[in-house]
N, C-alpha and C positions, 0 to 999 in steps of 0.2 A: 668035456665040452662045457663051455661056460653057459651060464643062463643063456647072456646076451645073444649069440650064436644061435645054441638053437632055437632062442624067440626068433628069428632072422629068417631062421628055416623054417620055421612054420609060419611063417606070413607071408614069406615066397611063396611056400607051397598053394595057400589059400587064396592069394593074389590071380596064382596062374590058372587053378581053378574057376576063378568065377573068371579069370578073360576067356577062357574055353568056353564055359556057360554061354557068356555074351557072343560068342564066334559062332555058337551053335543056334540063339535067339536070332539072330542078325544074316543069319546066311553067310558069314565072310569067314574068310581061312583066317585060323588062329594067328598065325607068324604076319596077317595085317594087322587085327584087332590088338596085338601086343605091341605092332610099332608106333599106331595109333597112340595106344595105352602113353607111352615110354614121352611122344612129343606132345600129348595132354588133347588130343583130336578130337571132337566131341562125339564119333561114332562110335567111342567104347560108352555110351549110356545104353542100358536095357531099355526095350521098348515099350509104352506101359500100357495094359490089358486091359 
């Protein structure tokens, strides 16, 4: 597997991580906070404490 590749996958992985994070901060199902995420929606920001 090339570098590039698996830098790729581990940024995905870490991406989809914290959109779970923010789905669980926010109340909303993951599968919105990442279509949010995907069209630049401003509901994927954490909430601040």
């Amino acid at each position: 597997m090339s570098h590039n590749l698996e830098h790729q996958k581990v940024h995905t992985r870490m991406v989809k991580e914290v959109l779970k994070a923010v789905a669980r901060a926010n109340n909303h199902p993951y599968q919105s906070v990442f279509a949010d995420f995907i069209t630049g929606h401003p509901s994927c920001t954490v909430p601040s404490f």
